[in-house]
BALOBA-1460 file (C-alpha; in Angstrom, 3 decimals):
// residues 355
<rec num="1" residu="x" x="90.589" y="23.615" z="-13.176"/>
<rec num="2" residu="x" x="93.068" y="20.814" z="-12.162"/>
<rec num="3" residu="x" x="91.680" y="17.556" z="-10.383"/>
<rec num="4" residu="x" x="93.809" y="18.793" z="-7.491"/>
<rec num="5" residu="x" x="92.466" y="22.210" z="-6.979"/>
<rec num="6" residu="x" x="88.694" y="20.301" z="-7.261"/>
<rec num="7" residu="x" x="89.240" y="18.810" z="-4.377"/>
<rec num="8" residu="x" x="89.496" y="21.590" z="-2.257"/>
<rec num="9" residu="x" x="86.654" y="23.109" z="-3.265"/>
<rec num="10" residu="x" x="84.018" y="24.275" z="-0.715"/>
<rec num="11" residu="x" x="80.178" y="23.244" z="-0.801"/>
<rec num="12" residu="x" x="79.665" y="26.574" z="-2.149"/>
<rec num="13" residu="x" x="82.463" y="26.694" z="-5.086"/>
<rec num="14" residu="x" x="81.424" y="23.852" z="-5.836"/>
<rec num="15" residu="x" x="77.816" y="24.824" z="-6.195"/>
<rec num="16" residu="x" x="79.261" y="27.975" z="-8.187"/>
<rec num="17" residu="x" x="80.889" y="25.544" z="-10.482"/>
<rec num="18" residu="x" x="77.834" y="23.382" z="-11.167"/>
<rec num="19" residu="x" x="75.559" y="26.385" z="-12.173"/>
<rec num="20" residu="x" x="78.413" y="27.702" z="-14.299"/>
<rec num="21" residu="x" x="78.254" y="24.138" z="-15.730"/>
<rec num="22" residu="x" x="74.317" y="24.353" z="-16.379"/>
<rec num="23" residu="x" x="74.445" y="28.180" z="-17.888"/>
<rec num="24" residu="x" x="77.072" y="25.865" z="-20.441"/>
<rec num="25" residu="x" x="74.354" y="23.408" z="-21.352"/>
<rec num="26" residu="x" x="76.524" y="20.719" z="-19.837"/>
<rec num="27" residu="x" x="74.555" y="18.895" z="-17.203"/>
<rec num="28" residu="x" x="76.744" y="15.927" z="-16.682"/>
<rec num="29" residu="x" x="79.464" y="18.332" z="-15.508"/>
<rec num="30" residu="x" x="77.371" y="19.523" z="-13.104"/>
<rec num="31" residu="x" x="76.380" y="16.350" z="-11.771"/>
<rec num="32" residu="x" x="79.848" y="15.759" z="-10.457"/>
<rec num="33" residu="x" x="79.725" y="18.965" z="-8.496"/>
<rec num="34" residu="x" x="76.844" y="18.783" z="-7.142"/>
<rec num="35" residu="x" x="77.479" y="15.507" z="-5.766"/>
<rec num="36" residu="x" x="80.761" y="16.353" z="-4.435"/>
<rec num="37" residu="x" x="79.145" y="19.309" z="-2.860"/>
<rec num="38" residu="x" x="76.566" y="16.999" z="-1.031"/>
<rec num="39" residu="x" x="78.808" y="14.765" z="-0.199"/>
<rec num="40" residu="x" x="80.360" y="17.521" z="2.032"/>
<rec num="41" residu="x" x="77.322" y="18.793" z="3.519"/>
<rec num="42" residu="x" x="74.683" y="15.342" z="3.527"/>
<rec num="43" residu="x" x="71.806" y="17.217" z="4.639"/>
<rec num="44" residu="x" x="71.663" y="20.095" z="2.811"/>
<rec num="45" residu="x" x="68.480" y="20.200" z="1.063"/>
<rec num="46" residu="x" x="69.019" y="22.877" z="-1.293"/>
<rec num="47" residu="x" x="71.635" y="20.937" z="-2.879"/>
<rec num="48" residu="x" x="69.769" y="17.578" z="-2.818"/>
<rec num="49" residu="x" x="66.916" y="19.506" z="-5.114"/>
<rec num="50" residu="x" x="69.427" y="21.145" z="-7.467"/>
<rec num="51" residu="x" x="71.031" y="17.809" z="-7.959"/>
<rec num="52" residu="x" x="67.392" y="16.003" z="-8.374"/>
<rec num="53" residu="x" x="66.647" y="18.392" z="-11.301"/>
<rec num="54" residu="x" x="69.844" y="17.411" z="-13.035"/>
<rec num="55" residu="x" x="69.180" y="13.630" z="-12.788"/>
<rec num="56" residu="x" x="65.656" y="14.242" z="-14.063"/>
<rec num="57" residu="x" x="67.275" y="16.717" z="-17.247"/>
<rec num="58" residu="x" x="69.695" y="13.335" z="-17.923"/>
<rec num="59" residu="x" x="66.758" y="10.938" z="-17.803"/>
<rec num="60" residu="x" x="67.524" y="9.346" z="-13.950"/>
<rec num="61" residu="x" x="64.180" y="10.029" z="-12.365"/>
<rec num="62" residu="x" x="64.600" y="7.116" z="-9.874"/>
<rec num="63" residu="x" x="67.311" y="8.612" z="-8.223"/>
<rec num="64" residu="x" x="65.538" y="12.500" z="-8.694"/>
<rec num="65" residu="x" x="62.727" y="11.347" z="-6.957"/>
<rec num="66" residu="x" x="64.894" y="9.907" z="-4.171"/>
<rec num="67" residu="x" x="66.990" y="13.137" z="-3.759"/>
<rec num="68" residu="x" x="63.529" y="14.485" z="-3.380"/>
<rec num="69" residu="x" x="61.700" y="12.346" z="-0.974"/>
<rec num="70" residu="x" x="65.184" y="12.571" z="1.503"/>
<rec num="71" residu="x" x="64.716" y="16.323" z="0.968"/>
<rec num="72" residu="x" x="61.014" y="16.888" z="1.699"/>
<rec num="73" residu="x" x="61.786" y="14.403" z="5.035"/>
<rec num="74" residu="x" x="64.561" y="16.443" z="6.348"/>
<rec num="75" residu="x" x="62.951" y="19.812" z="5.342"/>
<rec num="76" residu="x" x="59.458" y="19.531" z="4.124"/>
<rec num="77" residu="x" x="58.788" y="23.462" z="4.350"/>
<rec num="78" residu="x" x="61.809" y="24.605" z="2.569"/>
<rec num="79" residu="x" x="61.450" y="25.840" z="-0.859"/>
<rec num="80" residu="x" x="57.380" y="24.560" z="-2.054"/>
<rec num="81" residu="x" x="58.658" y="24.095" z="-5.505"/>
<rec num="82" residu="x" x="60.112" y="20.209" z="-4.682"/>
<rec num="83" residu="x" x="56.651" y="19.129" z="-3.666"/>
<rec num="84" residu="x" x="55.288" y="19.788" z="-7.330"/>
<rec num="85" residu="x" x="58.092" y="18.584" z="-8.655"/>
<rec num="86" residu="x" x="57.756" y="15.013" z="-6.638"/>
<rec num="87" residu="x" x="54.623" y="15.195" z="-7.320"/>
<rec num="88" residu="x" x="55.363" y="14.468" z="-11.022"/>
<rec num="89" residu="x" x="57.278" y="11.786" z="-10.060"/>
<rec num="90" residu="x" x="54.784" y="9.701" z="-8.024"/>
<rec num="91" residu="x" x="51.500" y="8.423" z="-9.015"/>
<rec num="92" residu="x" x="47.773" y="8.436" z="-7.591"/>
<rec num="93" residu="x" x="47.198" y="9.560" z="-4.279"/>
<rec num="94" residu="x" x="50.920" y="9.990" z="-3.443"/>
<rec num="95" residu="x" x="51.112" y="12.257" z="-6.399"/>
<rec num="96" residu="x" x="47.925" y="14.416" z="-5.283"/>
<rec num="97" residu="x" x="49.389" y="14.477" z="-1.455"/>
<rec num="98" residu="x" x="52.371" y="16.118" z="-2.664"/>
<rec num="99" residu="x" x="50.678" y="18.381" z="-4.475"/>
<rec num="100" residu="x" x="48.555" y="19.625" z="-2.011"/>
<rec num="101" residu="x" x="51.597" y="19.927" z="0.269"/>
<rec num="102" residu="x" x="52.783" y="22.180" z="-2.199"/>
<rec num="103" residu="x" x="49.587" y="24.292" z="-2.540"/>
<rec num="104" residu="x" x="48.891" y="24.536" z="1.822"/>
<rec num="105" residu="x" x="52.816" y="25.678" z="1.786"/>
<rec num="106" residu="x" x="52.184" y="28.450" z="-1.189"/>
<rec num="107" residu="x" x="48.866" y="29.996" z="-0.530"/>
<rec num="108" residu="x" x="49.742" y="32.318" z="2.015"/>
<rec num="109" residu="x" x="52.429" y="33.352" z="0.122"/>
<rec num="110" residu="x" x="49.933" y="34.303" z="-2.721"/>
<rec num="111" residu="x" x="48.254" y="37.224" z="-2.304"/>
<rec num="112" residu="x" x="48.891" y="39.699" z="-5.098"/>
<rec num="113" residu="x" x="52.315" y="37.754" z="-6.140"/>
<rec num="114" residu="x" x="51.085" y="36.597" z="-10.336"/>
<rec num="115" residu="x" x="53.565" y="34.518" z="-10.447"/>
<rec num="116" residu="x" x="52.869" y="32.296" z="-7.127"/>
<rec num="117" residu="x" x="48.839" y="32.059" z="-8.111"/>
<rec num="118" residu="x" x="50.173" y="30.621" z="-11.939"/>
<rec num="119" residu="x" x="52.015" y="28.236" z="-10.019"/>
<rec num="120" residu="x" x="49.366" y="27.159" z="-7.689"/>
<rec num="121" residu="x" x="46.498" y="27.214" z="-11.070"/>
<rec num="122" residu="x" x="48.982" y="24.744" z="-12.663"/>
<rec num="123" residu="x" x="49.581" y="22.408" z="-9.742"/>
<rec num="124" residu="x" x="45.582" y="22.641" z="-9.592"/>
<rec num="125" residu="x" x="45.245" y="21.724" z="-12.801"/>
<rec num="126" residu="x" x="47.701" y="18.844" z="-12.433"/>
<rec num="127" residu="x" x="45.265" y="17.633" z="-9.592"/>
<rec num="128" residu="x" x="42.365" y="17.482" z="-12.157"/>
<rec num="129" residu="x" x="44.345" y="15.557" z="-14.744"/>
<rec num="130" residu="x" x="44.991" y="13.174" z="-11.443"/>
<rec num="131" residu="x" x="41.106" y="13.103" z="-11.532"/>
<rec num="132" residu="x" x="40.850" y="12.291" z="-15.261"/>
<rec num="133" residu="x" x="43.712" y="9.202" z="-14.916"/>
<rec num="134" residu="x" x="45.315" y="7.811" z="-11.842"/>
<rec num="135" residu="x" x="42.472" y="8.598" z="-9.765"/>
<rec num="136" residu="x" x="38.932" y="8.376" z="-12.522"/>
<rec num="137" residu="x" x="37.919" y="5.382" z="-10.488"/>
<rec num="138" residu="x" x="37.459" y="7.413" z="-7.195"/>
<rec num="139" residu="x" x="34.214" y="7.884" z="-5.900"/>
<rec num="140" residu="x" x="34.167" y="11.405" z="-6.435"/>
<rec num="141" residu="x" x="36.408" y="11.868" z="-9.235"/>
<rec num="142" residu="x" x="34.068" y="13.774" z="-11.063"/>
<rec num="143" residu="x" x="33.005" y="16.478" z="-8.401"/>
<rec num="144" residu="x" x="36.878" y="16.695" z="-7.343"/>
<rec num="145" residu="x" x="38.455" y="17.572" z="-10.991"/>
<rec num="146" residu="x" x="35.574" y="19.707" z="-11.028"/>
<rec num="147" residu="x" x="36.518" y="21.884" z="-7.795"/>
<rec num="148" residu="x" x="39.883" y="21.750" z="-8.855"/>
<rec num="149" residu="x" x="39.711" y="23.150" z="-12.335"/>
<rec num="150" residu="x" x="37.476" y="25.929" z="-10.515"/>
<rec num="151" residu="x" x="40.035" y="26.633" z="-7.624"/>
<rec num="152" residu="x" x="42.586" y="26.814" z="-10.312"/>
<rec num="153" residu="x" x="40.040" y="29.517" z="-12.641"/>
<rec num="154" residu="x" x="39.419" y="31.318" z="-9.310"/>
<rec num="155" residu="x" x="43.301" y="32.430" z="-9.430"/>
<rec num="156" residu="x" x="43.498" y="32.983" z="-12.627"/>
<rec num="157" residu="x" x="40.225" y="33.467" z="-14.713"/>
<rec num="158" residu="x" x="42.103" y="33.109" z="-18.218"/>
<rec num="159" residu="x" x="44.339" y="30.087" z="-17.250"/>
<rec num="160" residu="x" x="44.878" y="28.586" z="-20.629"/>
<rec num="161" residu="x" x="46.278" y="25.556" z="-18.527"/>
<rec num="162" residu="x" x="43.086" y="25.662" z="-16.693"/>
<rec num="163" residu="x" x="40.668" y="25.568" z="-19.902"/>
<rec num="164" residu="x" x="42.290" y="22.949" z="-21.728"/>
<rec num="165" residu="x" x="42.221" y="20.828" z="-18.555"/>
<rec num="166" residu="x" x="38.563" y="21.989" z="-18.832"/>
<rec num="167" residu="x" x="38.480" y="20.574" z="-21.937"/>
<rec num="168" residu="x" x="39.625" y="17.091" z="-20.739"/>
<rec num="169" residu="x" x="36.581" y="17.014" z="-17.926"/>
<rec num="170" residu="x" x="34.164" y="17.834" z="-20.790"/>
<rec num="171" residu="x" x="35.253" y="15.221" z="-22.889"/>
<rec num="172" residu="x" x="35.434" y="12.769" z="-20.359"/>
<rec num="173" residu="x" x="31.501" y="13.998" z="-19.790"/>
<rec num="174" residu="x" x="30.711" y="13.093" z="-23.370"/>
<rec num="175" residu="x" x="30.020" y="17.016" z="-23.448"/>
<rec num="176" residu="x" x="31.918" y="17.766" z="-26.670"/>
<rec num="177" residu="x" x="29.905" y="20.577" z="-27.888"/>
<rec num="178" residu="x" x="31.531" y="22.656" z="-24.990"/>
<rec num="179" residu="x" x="34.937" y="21.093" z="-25.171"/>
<rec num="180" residu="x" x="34.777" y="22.300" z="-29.265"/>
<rec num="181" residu="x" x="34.259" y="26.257" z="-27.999"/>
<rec num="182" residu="x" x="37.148" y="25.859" z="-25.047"/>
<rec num="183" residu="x" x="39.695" y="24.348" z="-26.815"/>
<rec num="184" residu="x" x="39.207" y="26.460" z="-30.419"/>
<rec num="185" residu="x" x="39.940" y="29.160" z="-27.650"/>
<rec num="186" residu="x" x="42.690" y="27.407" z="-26.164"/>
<rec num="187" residu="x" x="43.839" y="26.631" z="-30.380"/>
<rec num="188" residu="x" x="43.610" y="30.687" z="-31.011"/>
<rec num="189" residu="x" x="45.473" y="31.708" z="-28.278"/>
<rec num="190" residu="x" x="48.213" y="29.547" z="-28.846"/>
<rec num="191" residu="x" x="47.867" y="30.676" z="-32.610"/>
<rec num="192" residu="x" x="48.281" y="33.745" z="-31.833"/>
<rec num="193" residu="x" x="51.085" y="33.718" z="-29.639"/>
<rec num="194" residu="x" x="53.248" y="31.878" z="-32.602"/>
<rec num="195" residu="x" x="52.146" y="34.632" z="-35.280"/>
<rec num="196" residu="x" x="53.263" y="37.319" z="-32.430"/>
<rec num="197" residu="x" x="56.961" y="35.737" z="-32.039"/>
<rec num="198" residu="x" x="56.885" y="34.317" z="-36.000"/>
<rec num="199" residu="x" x="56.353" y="38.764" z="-36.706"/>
<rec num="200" residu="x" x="58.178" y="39.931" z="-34.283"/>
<rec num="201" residu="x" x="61.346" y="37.203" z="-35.707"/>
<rec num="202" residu="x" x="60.608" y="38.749" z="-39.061"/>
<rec num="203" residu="x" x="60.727" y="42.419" z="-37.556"/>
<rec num="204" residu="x" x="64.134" y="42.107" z="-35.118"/>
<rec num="205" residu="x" x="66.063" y="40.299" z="-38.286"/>
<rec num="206" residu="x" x="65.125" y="43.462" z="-40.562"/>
<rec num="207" residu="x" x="65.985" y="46.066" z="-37.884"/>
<rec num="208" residu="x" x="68.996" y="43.880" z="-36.343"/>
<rec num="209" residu="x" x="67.655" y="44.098" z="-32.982"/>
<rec num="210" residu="x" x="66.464" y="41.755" z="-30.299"/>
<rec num="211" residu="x" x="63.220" y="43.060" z="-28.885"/>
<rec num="212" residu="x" x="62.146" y="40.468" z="-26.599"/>
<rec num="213" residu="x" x="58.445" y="41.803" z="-25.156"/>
<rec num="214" residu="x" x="58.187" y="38.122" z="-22.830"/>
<rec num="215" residu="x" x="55.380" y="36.969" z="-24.859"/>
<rec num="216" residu="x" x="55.996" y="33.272" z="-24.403"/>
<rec num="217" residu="x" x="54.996" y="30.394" z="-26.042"/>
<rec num="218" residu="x" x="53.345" y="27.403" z="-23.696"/>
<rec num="219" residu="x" x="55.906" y="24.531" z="-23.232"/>
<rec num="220" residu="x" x="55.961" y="21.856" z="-26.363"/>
<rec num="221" residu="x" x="54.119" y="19.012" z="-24.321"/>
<rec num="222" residu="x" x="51.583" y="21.483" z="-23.520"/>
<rec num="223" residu="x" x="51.043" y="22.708" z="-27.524"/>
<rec num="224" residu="x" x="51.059" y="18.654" z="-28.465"/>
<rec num="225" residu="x" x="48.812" y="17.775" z="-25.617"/>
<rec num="226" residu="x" x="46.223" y="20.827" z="-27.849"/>
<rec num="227" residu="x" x="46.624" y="18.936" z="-31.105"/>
<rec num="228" residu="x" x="45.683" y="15.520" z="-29.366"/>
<rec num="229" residu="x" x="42.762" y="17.174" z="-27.834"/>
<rec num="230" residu="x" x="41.401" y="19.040" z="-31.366"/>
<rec num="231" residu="x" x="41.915" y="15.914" z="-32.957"/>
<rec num="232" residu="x" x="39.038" y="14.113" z="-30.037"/>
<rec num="233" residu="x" x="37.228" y="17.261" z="-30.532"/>
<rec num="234" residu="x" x="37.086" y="16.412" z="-34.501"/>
<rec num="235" residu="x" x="34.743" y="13.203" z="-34.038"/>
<rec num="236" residu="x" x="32.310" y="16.256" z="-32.951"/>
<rec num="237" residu="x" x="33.496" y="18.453" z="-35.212"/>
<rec num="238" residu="x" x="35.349" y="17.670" z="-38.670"/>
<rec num="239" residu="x" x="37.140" y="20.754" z="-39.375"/>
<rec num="240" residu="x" x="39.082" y="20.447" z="-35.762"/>
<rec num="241" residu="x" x="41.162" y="18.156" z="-37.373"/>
<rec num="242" residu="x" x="42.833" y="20.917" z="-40.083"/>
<rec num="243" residu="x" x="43.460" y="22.646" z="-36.598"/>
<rec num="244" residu="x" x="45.608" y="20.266" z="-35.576"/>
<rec num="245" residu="x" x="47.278" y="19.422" z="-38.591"/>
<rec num="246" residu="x" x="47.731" y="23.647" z="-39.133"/>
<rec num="247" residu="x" x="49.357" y="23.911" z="-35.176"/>
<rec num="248" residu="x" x="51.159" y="20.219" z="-35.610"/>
<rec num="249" residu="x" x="52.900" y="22.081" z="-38.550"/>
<rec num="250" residu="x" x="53.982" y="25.021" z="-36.223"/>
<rec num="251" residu="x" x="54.930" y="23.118" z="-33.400"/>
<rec num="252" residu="x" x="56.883" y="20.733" z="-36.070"/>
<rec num="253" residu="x" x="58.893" y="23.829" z="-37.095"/>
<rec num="254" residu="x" x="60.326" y="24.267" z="-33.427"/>
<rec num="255" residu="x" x="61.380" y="20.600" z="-33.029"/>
<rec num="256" residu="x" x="60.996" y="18.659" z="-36.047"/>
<rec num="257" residu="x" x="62.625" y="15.843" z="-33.904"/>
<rec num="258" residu="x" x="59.539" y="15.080" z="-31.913"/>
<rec num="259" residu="x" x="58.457" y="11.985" z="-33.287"/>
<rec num="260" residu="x" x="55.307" y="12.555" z="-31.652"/>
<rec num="261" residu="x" x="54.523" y="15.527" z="-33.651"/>
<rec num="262" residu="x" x="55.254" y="13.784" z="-36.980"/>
<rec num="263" residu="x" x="52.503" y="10.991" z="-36.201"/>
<rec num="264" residu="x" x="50.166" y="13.187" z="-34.772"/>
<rec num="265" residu="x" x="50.047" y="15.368" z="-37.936"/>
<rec num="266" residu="x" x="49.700" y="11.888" z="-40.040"/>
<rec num="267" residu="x" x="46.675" y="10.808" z="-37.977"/>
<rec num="268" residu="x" x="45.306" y="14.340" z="-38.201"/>
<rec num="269" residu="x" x="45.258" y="14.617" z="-41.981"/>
<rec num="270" residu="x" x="43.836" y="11.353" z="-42.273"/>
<rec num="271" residu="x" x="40.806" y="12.467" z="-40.058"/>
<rec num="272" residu="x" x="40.494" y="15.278" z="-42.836"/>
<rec num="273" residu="x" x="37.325" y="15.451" z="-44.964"/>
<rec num="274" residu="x" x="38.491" y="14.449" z="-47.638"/>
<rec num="275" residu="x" x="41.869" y="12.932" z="-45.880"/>
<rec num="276" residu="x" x="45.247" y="14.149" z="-47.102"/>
<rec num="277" residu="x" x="46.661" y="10.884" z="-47.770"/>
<rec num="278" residu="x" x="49.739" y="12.256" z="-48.873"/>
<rec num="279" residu="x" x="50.425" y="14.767" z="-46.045"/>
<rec num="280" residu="x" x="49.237" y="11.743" z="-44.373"/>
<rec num="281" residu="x" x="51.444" y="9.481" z="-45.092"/>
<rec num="282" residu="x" x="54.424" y="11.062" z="-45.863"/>
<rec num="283" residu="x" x="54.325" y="11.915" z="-41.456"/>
<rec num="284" residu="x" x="53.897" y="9.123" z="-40.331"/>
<rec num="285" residu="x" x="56.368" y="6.980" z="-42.702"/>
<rec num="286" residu="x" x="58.908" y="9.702" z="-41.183"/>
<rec num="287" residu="x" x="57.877" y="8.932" z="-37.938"/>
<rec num="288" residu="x" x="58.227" y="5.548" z="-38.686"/>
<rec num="289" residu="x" x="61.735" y="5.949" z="-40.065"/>
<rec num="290" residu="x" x="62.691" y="7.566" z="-36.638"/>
<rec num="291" residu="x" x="61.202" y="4.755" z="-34.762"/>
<rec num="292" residu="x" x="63.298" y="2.417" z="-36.650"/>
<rec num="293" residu="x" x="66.595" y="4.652" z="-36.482"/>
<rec num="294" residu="x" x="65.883" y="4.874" z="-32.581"/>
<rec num="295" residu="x" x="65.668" y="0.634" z="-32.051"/>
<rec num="296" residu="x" x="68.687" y="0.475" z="-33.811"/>
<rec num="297" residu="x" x="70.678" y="3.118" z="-32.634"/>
<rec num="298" residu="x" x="69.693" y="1.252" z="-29.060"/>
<rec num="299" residu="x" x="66.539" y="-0.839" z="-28.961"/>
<rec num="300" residu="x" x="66.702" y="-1.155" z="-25.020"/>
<rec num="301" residu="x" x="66.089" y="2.287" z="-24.222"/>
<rec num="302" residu="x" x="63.041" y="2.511" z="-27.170"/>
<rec num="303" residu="x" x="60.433" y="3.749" z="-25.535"/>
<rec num="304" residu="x" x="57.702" y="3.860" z="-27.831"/>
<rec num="305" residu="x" x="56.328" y="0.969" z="-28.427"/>
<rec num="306" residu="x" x="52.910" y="1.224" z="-28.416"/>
<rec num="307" residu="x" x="53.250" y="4.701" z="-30.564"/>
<rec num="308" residu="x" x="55.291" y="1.501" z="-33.009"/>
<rec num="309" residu="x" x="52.128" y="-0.441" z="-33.806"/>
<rec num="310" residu="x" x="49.764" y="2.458" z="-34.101"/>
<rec num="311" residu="x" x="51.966" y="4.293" z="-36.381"/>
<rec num="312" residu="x" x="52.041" y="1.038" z="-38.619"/>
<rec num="313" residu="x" x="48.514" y="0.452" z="-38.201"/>
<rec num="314" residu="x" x="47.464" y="4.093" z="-39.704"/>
<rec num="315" residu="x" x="50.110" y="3.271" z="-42.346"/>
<rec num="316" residu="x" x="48.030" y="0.465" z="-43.316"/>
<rec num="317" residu="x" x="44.559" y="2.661" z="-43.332"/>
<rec num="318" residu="x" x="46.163" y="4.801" z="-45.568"/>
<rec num="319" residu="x" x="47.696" y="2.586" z="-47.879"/>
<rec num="320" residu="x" x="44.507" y="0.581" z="-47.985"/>
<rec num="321" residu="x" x="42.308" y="4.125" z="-48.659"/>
<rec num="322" residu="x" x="39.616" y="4.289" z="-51.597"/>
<rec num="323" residu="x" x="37.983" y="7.119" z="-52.042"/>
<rec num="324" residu="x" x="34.991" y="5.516" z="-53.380"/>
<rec num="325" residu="x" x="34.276" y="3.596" z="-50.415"/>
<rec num="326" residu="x" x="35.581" y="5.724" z="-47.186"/>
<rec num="327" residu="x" x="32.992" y="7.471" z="-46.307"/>
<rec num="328" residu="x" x="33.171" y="10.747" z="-43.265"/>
<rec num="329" residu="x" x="32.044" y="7.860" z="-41.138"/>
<rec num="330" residu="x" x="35.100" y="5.741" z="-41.294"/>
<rec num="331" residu="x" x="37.120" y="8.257" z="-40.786"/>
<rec num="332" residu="x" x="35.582" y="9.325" z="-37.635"/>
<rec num="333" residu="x" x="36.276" y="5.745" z="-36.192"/>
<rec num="334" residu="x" x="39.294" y="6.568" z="-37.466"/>
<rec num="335" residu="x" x="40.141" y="9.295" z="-35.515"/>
<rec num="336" residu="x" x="37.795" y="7.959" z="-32.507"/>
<rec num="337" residu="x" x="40.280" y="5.470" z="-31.880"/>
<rec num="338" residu="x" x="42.697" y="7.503" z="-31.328"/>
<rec num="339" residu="x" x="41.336" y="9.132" z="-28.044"/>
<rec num="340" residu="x" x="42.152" y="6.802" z="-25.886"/>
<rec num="341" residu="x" x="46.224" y="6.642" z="-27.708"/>
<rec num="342" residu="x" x="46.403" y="10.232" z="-27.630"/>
<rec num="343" residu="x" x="44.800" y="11.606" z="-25.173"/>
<rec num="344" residu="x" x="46.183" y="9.616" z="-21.823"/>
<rec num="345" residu="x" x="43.476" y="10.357" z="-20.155"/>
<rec num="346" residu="x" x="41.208" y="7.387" z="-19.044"/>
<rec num="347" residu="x" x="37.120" y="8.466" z="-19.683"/>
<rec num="348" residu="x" x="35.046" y="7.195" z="-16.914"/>
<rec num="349" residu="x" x="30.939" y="7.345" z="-18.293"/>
<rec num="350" residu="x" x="28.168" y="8.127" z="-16.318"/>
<rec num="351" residu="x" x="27.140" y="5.005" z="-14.865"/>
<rec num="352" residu="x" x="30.751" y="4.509" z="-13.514"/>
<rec num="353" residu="x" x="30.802" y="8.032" z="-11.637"/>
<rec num="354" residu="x" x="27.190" y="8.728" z="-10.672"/>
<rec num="355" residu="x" x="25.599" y="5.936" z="-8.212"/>
């Protein structure tokens, strides 16, 4: 396509042209369209969300959430979907508001529709991790994560989104024998699921097909976000922490450029009994190494700077390990510290919650 013929382009070409550009994997591309395309018709919303996602895919939330916010002002019942997504973008109370925009606009629309009620159980699971962060200090923060984690059970009794928030509330209750149960539950399912696709691989390569039977795998951040939580579940139970190192190992074989991956593995086999100082420490020097390769590549856009020191710090641990005198003890400290680096999730106790 010439730069002349571009120009003539209607909204809707143009639109035509940017999801051609996205089916292509090339985002940036369809940046340029979609802004040409609003910049014919300003107020059309549909375009201002479409263009929001692909400054969020190329790492501009500011100006995704602002595409947003003109969006949800100009038409705030059109398409639900933008109020979750702004919701993500915003913090505390402004974050939960949008949210339960989203849920007053989709609930009649629920009914017998699956895939409406999964969206509303996440988006009331994303209230209870409000609960369990931004908003722990509220005075009812407790009760209110609560009631959300049940709304989000009530429409759909085997949410796995909705147990291993479930696990965060117990934790947060210092009720860890009934986090352990939920979230070896949450561990087998998501076990299973990469055994299912890991056979059926196997299977389609022998027969030279492609039998795709939409069993899907939960996003990455949601499989990492497991590990973090088996390895808090470990200080209560030991063994949790092989769990995470076992799933860690899957998860690594998907995207073995996650550098969170690599040090959560290398904190999880140090929490071992005994610790696998070599699995150990051969993770977390690579995450280390990618660390180093990312500040120098462009230190200004390193984002991971707090993930820097512990990653150094556990390096020291192991290269300071005896076995003589490192006792199952230590290494629970060990991995107790580590709930408040993995986790994200700020624990509120009972005399801060209950007057």
């Amino acid at each position: 396509m010439t730069k002349k013929n571009s120009k003539n382009l209607t909204p809707e070409m143009l639109i035509e042209q940017a999801n051609i550009a996205l089916s292509n994997m090339q985002p940036e591309l369809a940046l340029k369209f979609y802004e040409r395309a609003l910049l014919l018709t300003p107020n059309d919303t549909n375009i201002m969300d479409a263009l929001s996602d692909v400054y969020i895919q190329l790492g501009d939330s500011i100006k995704g959430k602002e595409l947003l916010l003109n969006s949800v002002a100009l038409q705030p019942t059109m398409n639900p979907y933008k109020w979750m997504y702004l919701a993500q973008l915003q913090q505390g109370l402004e974050s939960k508001n949008s949210y339960i925009k989203g849920i007053d606009l989709l609930l009649p629309l629920a009914n017998d529709n699956i895939e409406i009620r999964q969206h509303l159980c996440k988006i009331y699971c994303s209230i209870a991790e409000l609960y369990l962060t931004d908003l722990c200090y509220e005075e009812d923060a407790e009760e209110s994560c609560e009631r959300a984690i049940n709304e989000a059970l009530s429409l759909d009794n085997n949410s796995i989104d909705a147990r291993q928030t479930l696990v965060n509330l117990k934790l947060s209750q210092n009720r860890g024998n009934e986090a352990i149960i939920i979230i070896k539950e949450v561990y087998n399912e998501i076990k299973s699921i990469i055994d299912h696709i890991n056979s059926k691989a196997i299977i389609n390569e022998l027969k030279n097909e492609n039998d795709d039977d939409n069993i899907v795998l939960p996003e990455l951040d949601f499989c990492i976000s497991t590990c973090k939580l088996l390895i808090e579940c470990a200080s209560f139970k030991p063994e949790l922490a092989e769990y995470a190192v076992d799933l860690g190992s899957e998860l690594l074989n998907l995207d073995d450029d996650n550098i969170e991956l690599w040090y959560i593995i290398g904190v999880a086999a140090l929490g071992l009994d005994p610790p696998d100082i070599d699995t150990s420490k051969y993770h977390l020097e690579r995450a280390l190494t990618m660390m180093n390769e990312m500040i120098e590549k462009d230190k200004n856009s390193f984002i991971y700077h707090e993930e820097y020191k512990l990653v150094q710090e556990h390096l020291k641990i192991v290269e300071n390990y005896q076995p003589d005198c490192t006792d199952s003890k230590n290494l629970n400290i060990t991995t107790k510290n580590n709930e408040n680096l993995l986790a994200d999730e700020e624990e509120w106790s009972d005399t801060e919650m209950i007057e």
